[in-house]
Backbone bond lengths (Angstrom), bond angles and torsions (degrees), N, CA, C in turn:
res aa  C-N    CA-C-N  psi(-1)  N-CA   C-N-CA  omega(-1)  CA-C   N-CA-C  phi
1 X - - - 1.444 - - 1.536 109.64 -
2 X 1.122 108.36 172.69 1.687 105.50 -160.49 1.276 146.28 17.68
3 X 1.581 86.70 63.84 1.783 106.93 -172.00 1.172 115.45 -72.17
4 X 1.377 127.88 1.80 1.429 106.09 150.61 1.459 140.10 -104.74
5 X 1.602 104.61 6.38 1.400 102.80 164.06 1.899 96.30 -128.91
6 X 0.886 138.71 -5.77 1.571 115.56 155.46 1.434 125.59 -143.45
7 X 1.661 96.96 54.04 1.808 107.57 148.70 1.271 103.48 -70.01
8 X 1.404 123.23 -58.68 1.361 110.99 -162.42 1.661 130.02 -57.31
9 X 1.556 95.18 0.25 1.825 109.73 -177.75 1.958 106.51 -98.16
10 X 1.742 96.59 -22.22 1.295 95.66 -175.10 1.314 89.25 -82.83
11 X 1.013 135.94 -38.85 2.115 129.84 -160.66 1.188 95.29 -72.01
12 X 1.176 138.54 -39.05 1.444 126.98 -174.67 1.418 118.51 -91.66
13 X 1.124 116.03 0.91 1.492 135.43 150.98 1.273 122.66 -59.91
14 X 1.495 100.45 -59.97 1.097 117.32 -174.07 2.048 127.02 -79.03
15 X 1.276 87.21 -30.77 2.197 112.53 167.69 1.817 78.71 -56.20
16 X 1.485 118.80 -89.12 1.506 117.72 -153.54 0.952 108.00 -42.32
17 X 2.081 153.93 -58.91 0.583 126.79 -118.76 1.269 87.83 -118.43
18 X 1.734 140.43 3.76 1.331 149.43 145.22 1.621 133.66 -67.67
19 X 1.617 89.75 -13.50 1.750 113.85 172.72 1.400 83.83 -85.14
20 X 1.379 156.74 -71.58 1.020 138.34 -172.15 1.130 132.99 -63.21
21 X 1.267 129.92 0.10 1.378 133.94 -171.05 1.507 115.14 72.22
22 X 1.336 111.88 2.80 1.809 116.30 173.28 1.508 107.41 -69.67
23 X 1.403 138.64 -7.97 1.570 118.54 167.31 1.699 95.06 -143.69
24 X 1.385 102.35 173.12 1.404 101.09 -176.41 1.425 103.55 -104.36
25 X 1.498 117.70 -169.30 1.427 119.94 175.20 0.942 133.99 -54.13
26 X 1.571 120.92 117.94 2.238 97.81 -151.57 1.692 76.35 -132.11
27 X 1.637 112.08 156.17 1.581 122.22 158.15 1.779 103.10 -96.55
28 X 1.277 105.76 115.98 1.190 102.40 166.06 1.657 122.29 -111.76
29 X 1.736 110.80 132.25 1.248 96.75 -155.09 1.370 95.41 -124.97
30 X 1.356 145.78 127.10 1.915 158.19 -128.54 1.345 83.62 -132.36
31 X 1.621 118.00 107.71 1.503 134.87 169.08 1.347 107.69 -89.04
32 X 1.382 130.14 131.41 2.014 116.96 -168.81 1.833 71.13 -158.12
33 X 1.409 86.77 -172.36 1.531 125.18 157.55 1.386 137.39 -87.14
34 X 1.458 117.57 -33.40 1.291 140.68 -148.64 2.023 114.25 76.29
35 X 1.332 86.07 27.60 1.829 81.04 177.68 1.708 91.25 -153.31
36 X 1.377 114.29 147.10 1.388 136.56 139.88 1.115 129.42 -13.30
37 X 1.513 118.40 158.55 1.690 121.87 161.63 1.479 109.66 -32.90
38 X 1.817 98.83 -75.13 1.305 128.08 -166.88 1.432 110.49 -75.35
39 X 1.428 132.51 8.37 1.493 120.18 144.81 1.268 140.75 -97.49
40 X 1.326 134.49 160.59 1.177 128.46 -158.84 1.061 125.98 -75.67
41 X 1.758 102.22 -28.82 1.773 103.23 169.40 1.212 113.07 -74.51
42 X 1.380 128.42 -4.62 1.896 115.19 171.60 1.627 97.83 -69.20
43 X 1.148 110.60 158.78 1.392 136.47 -143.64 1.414 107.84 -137.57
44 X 1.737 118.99 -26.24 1.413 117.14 -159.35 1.431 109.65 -75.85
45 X 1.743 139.14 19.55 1.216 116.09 151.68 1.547 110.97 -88.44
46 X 1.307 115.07 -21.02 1.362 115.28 166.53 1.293 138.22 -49.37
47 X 2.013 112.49 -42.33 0.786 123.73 -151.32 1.459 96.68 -120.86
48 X 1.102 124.50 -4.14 1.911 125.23 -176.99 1.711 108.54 -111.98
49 X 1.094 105.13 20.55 1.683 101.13 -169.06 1.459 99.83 -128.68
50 X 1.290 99.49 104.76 1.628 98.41 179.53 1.884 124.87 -79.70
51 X 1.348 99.41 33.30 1.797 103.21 175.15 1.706 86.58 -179.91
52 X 1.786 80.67 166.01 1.430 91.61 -169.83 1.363 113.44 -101.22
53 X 1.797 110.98 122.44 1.567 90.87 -177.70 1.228 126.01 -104.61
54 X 1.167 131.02 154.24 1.107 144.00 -141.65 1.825 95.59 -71.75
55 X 1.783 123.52 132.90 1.465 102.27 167.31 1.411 100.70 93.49
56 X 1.472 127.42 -21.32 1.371 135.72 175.20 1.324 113.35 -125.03
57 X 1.685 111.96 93.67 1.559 114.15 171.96 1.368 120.31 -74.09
58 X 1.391 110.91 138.63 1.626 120.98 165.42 2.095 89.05 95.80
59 X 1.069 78.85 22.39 2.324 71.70 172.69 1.931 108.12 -102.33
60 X 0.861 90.50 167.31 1.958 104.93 179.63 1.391 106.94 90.63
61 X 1.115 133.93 14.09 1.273 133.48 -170.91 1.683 102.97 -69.28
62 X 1.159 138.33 17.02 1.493 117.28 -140.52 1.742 94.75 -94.43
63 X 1.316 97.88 -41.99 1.739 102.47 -170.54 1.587 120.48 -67.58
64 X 2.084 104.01 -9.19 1.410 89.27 -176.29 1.272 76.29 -106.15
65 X 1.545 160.63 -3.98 1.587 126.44 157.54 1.668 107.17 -72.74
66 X 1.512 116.44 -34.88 1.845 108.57 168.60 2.289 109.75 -21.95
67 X 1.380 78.57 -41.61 1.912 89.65 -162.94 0.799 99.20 -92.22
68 X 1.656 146.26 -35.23 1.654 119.27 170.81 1.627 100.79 -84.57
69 X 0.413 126.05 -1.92 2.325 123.89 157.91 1.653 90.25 -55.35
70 X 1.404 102.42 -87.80 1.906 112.17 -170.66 1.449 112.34 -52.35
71 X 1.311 111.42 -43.66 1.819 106.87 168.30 1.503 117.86 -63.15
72 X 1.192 108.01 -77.46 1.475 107.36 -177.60 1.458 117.12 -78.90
73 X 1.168 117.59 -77.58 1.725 128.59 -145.10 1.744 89.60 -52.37
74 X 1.785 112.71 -65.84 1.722 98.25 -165.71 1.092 114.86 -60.25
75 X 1.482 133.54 -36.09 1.599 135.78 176.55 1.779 102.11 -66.58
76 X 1.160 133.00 3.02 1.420 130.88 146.85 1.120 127.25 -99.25
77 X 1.172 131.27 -26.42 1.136 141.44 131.15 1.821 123.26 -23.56
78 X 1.114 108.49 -67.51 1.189 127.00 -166.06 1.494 92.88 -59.69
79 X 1.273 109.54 -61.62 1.613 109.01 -170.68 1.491 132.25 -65.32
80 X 1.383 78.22 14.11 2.174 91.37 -177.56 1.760 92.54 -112.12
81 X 1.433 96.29 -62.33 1.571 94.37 -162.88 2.032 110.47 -115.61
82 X 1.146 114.49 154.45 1.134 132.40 145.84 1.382 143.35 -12.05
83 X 1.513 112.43 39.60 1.929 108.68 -132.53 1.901 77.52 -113.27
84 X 1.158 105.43 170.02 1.747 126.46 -169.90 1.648 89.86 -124.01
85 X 1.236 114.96 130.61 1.275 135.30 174.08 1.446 107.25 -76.38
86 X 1.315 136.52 -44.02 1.642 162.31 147.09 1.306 90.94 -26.65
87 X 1.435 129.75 -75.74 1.201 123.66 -146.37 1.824 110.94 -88.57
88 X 1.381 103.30 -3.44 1.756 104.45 -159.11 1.868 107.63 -68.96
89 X 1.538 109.73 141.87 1.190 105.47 -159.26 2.071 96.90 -123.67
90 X 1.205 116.18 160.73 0.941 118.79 149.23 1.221 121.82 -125.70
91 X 1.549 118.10 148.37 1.660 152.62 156.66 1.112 127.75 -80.83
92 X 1.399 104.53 108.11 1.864 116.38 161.85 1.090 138.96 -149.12
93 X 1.077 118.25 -176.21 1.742 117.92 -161.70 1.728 102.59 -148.18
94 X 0.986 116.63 124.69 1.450 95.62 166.40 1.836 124.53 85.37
95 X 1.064 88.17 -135.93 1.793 94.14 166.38 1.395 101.48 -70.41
96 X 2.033 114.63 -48.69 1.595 93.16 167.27 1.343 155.83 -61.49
97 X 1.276 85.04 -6.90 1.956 93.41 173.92 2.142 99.25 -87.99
98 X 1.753 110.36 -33.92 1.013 97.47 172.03 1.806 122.54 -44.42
99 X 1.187 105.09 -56.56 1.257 118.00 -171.75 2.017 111.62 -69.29
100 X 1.699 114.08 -25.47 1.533 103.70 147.38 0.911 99.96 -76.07
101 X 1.419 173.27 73.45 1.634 153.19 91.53 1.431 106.15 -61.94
102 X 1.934 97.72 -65.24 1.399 98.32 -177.89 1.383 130.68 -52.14
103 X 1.672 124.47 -14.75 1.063 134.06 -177.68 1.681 104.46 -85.28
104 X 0.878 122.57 -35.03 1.159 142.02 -132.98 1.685 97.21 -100.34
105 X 1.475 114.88 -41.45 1.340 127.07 161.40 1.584 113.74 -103.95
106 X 1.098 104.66 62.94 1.515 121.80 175.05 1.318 114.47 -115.40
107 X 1.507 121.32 146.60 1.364 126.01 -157.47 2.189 91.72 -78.08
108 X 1.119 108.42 -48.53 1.363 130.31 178.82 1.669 114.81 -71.70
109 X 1.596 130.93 80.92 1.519 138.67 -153.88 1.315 99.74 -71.81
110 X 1.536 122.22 108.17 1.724 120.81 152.49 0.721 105.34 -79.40
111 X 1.429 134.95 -87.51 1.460 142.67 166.16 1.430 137.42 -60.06
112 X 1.259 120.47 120.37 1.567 122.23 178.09 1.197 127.05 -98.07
113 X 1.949 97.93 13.77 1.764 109.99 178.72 1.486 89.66 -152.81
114 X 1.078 116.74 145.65 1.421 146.58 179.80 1.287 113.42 -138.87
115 X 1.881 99.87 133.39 1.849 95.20 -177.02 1.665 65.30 -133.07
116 X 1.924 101.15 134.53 1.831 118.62 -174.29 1.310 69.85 -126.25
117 X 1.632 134.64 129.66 0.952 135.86 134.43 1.668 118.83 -124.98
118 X 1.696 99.24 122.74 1.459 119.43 -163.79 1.851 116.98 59.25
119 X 1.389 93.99 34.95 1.408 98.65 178.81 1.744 109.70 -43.15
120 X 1.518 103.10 149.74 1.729 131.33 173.42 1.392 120.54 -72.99
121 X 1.358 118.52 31.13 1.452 106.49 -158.46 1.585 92.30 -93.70
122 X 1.099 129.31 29.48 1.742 119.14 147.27 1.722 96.46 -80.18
123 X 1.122 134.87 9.10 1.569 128.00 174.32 1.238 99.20 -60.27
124 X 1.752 114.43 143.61 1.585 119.68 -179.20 1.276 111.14 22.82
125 X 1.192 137.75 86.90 1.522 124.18 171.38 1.113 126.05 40.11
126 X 1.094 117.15 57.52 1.777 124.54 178.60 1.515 119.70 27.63
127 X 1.805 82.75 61.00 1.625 100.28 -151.77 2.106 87.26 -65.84
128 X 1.012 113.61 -63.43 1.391 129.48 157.24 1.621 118.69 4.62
129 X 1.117 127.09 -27.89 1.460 148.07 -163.84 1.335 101.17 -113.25
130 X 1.425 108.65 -27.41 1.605 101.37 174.05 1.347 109.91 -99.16
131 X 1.066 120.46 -16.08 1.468 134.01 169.65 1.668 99.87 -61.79
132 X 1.408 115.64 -61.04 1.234 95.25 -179.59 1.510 137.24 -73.73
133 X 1.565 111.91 -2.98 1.440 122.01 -146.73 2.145 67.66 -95.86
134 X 0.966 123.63 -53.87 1.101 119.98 -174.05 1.874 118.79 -58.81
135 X 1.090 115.79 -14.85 0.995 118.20 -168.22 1.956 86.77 -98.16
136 X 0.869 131.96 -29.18 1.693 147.97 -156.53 1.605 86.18 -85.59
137 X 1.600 114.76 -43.36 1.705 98.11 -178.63 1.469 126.41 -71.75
138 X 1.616 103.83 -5.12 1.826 92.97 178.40 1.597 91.82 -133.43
139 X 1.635 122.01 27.54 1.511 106.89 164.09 1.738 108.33 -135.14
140 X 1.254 119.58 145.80 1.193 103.24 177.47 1.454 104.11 -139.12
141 X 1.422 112.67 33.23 1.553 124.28 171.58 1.628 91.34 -145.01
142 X 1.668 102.32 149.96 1.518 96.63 160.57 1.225 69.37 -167.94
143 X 2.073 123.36 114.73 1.362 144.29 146.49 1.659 105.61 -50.42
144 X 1.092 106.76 115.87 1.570 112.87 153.75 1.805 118.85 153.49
145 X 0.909 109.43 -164.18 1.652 116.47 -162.11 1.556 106.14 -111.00
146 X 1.238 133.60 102.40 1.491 104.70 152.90 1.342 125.85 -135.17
147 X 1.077 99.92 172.10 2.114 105.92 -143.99 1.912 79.26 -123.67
148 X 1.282 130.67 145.88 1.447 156.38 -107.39 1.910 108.81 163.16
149 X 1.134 113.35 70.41 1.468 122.57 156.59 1.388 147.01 -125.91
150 X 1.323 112.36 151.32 1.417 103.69 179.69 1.802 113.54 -158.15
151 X 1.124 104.42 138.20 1.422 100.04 -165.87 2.210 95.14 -65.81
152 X 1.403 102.94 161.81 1.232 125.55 -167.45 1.583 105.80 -74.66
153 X 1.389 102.14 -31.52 1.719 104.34 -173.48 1.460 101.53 -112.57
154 X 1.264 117.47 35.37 1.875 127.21 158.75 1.580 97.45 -70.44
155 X 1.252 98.56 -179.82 2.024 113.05 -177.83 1.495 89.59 -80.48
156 X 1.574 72.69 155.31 2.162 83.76 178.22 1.340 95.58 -70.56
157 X 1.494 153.23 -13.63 1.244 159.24 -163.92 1.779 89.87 -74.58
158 X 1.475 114.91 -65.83 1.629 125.92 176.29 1.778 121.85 -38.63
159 X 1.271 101.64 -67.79 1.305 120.30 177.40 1.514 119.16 -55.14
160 X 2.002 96.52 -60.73 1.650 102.99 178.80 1.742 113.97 -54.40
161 X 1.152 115.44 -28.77 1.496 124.99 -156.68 2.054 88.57 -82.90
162 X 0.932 100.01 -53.24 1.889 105.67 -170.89 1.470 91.55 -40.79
163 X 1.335 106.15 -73.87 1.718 132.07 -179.57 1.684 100.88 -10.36
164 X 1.235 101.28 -45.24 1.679 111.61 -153.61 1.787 95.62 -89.17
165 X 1.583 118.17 -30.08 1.273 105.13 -174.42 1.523 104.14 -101.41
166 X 1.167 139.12 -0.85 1.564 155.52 155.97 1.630 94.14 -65.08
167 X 1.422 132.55 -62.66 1.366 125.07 163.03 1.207 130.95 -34.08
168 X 1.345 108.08 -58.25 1.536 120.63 175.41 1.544 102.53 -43.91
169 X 1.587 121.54 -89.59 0.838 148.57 170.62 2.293 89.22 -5.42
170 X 1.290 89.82 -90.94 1.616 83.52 -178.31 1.092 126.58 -38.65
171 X 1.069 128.47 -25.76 1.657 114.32 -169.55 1.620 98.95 -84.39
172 X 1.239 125.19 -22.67 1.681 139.20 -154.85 1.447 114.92 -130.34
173 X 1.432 111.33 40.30 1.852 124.53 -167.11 1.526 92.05 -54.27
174 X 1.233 113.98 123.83 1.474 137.08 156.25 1.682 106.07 -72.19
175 X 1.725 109.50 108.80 1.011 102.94 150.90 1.417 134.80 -32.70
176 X 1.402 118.77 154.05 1.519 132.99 -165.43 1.761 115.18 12.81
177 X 1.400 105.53 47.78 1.581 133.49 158.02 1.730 120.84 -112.64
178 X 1.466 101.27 113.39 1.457 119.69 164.08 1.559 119.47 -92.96
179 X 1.735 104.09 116.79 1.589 90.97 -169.53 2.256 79.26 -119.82
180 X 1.565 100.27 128.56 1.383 110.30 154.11 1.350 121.11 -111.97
181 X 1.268 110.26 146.95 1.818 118.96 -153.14 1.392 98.26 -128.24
182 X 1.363 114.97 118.19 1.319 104.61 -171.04 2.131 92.00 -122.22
183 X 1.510 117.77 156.38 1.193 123.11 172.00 1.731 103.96 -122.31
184 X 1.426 127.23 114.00 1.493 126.01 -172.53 1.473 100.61 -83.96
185 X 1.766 141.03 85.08 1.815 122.71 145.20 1.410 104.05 -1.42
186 X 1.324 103.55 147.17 1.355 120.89 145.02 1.441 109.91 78.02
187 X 1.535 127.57 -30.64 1.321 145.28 -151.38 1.754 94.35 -95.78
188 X 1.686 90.10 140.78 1.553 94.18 169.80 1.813 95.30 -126.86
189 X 1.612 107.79 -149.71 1.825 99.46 -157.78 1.821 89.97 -96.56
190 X 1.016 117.34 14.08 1.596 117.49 -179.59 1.670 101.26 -109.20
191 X 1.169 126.59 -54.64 1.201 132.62 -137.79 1.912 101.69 -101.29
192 X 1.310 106.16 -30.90 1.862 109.68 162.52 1.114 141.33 -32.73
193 X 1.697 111.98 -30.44 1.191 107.55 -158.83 1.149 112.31 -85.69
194 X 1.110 160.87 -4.02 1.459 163.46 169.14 1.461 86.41 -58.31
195 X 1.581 121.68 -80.42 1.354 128.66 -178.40 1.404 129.54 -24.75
196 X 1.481 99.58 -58.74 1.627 104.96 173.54 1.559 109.71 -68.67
197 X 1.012 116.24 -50.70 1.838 109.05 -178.01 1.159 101.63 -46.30
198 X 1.567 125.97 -57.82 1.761 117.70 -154.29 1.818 82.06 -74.04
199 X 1.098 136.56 -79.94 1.145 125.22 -145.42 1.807 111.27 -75.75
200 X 1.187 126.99 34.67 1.598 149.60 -157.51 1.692 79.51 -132.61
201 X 1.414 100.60 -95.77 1.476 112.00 -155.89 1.812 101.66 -49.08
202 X 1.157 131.05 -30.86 1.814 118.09 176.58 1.470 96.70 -98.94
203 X 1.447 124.30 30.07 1.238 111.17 147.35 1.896 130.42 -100.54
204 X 1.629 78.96 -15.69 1.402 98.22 -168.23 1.334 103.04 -92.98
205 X 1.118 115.88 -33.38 1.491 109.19 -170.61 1.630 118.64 -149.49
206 X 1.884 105.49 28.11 1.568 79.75 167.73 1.859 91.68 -97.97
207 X 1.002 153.18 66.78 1.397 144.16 163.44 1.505 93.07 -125.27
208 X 1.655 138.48 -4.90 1.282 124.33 174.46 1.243 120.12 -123.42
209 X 1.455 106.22 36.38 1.559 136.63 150.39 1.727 108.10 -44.34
């Protein structure tokens, strides 16, 4: 998610930790707009917020980009390259890791690995938490990997809020679900992402070497 301002943190994530032999051959593909945070054609409060919050026009969009992901982008994807449905992962930061949660606890599985780093789930009242508590009442398996970070010197809003879905998560272990929790020193919600990608992406997938 937000391939136009941090693909270039996932590729260099991803070069290091493939120079070492820590992940295997992955296609990684940077979904954007062709515009920035701060321009108008970026789209990602529209499209990463799975409900509408109140006071914020043009939000909840998340479930009709969920369907052009599975309609379009992976079935274009697919038809170029070689990609494993098993193995397909999503990337985020921010509202984008918000919006891999929401995917991620979806009745309908895109992804079976999720990298949430410094996820948004103060969005609408940690609307997100109810999304999953609801999704937790009619599933009691969800196969896959997910990786959970946030630098240490984020807002107590960042940290406290993870805390609470790392809780959740524990009290209610989803069969054949791996959740790794990482805390970045030194790191605030700007300065992480190098960190979380390299140590995100060989969480998710150097064990399926």
């Amino acid at each position: 998610m937000d391939g136009d301002d941090q693909f270039g943190f996932a590729l260099a994530a991803y070069e290091k930790m493939r120079a070492t032999g820590r992940v295997p051959d992955l296609l990684l593909a940077g979904v954007g707009y062709g515009a920035g945070y701060r321009q108008s054609a970026n789209r990602r409060m529209r499209d990463y917020t799975p409900t509408a919050m109140a006071g914020e026009t043009g939000t909840g969009g998340a479930e009709t980009f969920r369907r052009a992901l599975r309609d379009e982008i992976i079935p274009f994807l697919g038809q170029r390259f070689a990609v494993s449905p098993h193995d397909r992962g999503i990337t985020g930061h921010s509202l984008g890791s918000l919006f891999g949660l929401y995917a991620f606890f979806h009745a309908e599985p895109l992804f079976p690995r999720c990298l949430a780093s410094s996820p948004s789930i103060w969005y609408d009242d940690r609307s997100v938490l109810k999304l999953e508590a609801e999704f937790a009442r009619g599933h009691s398996t969800l196969p896959g990997r997910l990786f959970l970070s946030v630098g240490e010197e984020d807002s107590p809003s960042m940290t406290g809020d993870l805390t609470l879905l790392e809780e959740v998560l524990d009290a209610r272990p989803y069969a054949g679900l791996t959740v790794i929790n990482r805390r970045f020193a030194q790191r605030d919600h700007y300065n992480v992402l190098p960190d979380a990608f390299e140590a995100g992406l060989a969480a998710m997938y150097s064990s399926s070497r």
